[in-house]
N, C-alpha and C positions, 0 to 999 in steps of 0.2 A: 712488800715483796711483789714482783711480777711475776704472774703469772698467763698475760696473755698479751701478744704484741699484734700489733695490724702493720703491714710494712704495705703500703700503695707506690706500687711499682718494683717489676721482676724484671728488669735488668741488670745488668753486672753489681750496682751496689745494692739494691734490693735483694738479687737472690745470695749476694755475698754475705750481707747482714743476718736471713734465715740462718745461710747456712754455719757462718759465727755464733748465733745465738743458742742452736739446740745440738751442735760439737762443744758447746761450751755448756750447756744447760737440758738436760733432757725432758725437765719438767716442763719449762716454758712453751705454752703452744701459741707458733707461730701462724699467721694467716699472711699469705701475700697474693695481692691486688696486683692482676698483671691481667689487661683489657687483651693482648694481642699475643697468644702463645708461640704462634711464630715468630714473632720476632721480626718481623717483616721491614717496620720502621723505626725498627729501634737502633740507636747511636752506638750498640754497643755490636752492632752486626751492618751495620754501614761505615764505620769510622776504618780509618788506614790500619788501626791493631796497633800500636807502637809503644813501644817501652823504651825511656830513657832517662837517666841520672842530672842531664844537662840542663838544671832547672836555676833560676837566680832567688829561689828562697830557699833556708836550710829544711823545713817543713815538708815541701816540696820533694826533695832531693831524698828524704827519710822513706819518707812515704815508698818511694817507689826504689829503694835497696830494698825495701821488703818486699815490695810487687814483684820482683825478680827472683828474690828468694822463693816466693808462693811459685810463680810461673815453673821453676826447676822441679818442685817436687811436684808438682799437681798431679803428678800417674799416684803416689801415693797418697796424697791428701785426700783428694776426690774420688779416689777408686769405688764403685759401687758392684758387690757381688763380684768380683772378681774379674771386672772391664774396666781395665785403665783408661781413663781419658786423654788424649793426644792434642796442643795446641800448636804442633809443628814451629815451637820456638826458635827462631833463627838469631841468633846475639850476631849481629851484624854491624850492630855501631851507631852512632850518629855523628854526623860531621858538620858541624856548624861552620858557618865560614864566617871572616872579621873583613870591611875595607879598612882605612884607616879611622874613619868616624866611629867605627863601631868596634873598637882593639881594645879600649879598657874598658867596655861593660865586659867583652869576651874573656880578658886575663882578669876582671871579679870573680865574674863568674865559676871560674876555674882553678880558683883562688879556694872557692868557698866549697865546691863539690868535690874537691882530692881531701879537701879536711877534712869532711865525713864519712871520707873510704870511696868514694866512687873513682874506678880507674879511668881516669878521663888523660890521654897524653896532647900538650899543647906543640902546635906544631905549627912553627915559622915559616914564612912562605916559600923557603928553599926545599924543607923539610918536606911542607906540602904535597911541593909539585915531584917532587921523587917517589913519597910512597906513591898519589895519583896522579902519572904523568897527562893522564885523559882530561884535567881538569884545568880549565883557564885559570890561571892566577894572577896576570898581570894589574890586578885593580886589588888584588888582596893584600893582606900584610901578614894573616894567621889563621889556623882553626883547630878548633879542638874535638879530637877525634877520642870516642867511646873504645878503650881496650876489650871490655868487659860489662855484661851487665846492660846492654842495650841492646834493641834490634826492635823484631816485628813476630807477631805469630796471629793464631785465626781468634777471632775477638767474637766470635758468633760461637766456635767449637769451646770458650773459655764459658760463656755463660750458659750452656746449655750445660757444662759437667756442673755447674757451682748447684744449679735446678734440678738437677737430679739429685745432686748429691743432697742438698738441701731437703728433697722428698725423702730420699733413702732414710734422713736421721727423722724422720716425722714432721718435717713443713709441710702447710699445706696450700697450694696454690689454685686460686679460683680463677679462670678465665671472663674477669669482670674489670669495672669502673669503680672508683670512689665517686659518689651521684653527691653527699652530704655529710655534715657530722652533727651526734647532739655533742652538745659543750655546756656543762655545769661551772660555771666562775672559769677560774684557772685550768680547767682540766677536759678534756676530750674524752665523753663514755661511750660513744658508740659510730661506729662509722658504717653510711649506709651503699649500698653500693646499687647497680645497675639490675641488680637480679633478683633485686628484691629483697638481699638479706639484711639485716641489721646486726653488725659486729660488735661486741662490746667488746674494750679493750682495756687492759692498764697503759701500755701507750701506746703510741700512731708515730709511724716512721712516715714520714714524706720523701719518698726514693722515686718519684716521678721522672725523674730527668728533665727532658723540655717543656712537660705537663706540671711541670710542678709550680707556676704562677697560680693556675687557678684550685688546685689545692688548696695549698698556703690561702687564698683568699675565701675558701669555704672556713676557713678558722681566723678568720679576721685579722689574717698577717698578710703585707704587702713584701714580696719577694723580688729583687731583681736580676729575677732570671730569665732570659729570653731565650725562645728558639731562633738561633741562626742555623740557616743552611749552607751546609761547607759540602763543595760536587769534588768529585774525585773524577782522577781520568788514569785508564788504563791504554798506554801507548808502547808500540812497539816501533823498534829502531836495529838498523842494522850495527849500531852502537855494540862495542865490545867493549864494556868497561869492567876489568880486574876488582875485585876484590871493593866494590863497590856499597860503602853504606848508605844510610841515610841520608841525605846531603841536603841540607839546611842554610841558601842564599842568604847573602846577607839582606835582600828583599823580603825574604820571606816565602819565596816559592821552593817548595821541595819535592824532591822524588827520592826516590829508592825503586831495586829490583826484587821483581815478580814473577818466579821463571824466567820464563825467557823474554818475558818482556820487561815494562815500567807501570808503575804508576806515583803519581804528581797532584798537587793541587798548590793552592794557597788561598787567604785569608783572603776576602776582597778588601776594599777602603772602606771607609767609614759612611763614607756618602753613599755606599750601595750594598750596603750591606742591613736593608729592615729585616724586623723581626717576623718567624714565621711564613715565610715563602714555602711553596710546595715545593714537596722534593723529586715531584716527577718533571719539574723544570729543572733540567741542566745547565748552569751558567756557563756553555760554551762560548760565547762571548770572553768572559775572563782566561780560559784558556788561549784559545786565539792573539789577545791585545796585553796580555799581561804572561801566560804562564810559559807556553811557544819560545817567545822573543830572549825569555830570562833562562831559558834552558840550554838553546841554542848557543846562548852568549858563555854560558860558563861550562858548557862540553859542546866544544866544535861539532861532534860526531851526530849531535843529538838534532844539527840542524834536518835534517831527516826523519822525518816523525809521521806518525798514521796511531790517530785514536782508534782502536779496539772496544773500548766498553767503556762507559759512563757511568756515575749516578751521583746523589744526592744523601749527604745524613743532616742529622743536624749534630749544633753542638748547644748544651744547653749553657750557655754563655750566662758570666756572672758580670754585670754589667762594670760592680764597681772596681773590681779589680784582676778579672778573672782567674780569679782562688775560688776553691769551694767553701760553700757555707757548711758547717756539721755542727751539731749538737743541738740540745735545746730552746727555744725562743725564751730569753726574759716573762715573756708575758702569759707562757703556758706551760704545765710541770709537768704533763707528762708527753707532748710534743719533739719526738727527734727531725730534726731538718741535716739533708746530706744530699745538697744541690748544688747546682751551678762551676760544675769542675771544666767548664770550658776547652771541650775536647784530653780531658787527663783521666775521666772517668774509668773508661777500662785498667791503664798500669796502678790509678790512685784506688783502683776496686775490693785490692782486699786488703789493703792498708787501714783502708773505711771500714768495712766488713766484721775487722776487729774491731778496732776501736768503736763504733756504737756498739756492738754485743758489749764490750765492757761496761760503755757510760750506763746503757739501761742495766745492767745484769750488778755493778759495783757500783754505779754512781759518781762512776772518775775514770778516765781512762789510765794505764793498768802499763802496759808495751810502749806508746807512744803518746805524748802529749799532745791530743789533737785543737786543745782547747784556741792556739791563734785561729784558727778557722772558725771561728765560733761566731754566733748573730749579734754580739757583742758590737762585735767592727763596723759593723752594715749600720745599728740605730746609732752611734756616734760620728760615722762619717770616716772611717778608719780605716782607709785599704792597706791590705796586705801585698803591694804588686807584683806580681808575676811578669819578670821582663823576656824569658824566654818563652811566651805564646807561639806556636808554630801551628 
């Protein structure tokens, strides 16, 4: 029986997991390790905020029907004392776009996300350019535009209700580090932290996010998960674009609207893309020779641009296939790992949240079978790929 959990890191799947485990369990006392209560550099209050169905595994695409469902009710789920919490949810869409090279991953894709209920309508490039006449098309052939069920909301206002809410049921959150752990054979008794305390636990959740490599290697598990830095940029434009979602290049650069203005980023290459960069360097550079050029080209209007605000998060990138890792390690029984969601963390947050309150709480998960995600895939070489990274 559990009866004490240590979750090392309060960000969105940490304090979602608290707050799953004692709404699910009121005996279990939770302790969550979260070094920076502001939140200052955490991915889940730097990241774009984005929720969307348009995923190429069905895992993926489950996970975050739910995320959407959580998102809708969250004034009742999370209410504390009688203060709704507000994540200004905008279901606004995402609109992937197809050239010809990239037209049958897009109709898989979309193949596979109408099967499992998500309202995604594919739209030919006549179709296109009618609903957004603002939008270049002449190199396109199609894209598939979110009905329902996608958009953008405050990803900083989402994890500060799950924290609260998470207190309100009895977690309790220490403004610390995990410094060490003791480890008897198979099992993890105590985890010690920056403050000098020593926590004994029945299990240790590793909810680290980008911290979570050297975690994982205080318990003699090698993780591959790095910190990359993904810069955001917030631009304004005398651009009037209608009924404007998400809009996802077939590059890989995207924007969507922010009031009255934008904001954009994208992925950089592989070749400049190391691990762990500070995030008070802005890769303006990548704007300028990559984001700029590819905005311009696919909304004429946008050739007109002025950066407003910048910054930097990260994303804790999962090298081998950028899925998340969740569940147990082989090698350790009472060990939860729920890392490496590769900028999906915030909508895959309380999809996660459940699902480990179950695994620890039942010993299987219960709503959704999380177990593809599992450390399984990683010691035999087995990715799970995720082909829409955005």
């Amino acid at each position: 029986m559990v009866s004490k959990v240590v979750i090392v890191g309060g960000g969105v799947i940490g304090s979602a997991i608290a707050y799953f485990l004692r709404a699910s369990d009121a005996t279990v006392e939770v302790t969550v390790l979260e070094r920076d209560p502001t939140y200052a550099r955490a991915s889940s209050a730097l990241s774009a905020a984005s929720i969307r169905q348009q995923f190429s595994t069905a895992l993926s695409v489950q996970m975050s029907l739910y995320g959407i469902e959580f998102l809708r009710t969250i004034g009742e789920r999370l209410a504390v004392e009688g203060n709704t919490p507000s994540i200004d949810l905008h279901e606004g869409g995402y609109l992937f776009l197809a050239t010809p090279a990239s037209e049958a991953i897009l109709s898989e894709n979309h193949a596979l996300q109408t099967s499992l209920g998500a309202q995604i309508e594919y739209l030919p490039r006549e179709a296109l350019q009618a609903k957004f006449p603002w939008l270049h098309t002449g190199d396109l052939v199609a894209g598939t535009h979110g009905l329902s069920g996608e958009g953008w909301f405050d990803g900083y206002g989402l994890v500060q209700a799950l924290r609260k809410k998470a207190q309100a049921l009895g977690a309790r959150f220490l403004a610390t580090d995990a410094t060490g752990v003791v480890r008897s054979g198979r099992r993890v008794q105590q985890v010690r932290t920056a403050a000098g305390d020593t926590l004994a636990c029945d299990v240790m959740v590793n909810a680290a996010g980008p911290w979570a490599r050297p975690i994982a290697q205080m318990l003699g598990i090698e993780l591959p998960v790095f910190a990359r830095r993904r810069s955001v940029f917030n631009v304004s434009s005398p651009a009037q674009l209608a009924a404007c979602p998400l809009v996802v290049d077939p590059s890989g650069v995207y924007f969507r609207p922010e009031g009255k203005t934008y904001i954009c980023g994208t992925s950089p290459s592989a070749d400049h893309d190391p691990d762990d960069l500070p995030l008070d360097e802005v890769d303006y550079a990548l704007f300028d020779d990559v984001i700029w050029p590819t905005l311009a080209h696919r909304v004429p209007q946008f050739e007109a641009l002025r950066i407003e605000h910048a910054w930097s998060g990260y994303y804790e990138y999962n090298v081998l296939d950028q899925n998340a890792i969740i569940g147990y390690h082989p090698e350790l029984e009472n060990c939860v790992f729920a890392n490496g969601f590769s900028g999906h963390g915030l909508q895959q947050g309380p999809a996660t949240g459940r699902g480990v309150a179950e695994l620890i709480l039942h010993g299987r998960y219960e709503s959704l079978d999380l177990s593809p995600l599992g450390f399984a895939r990683v010691l035999e070489g087995r990715p799970l790929v995720e082909r829409n990274v955005v």
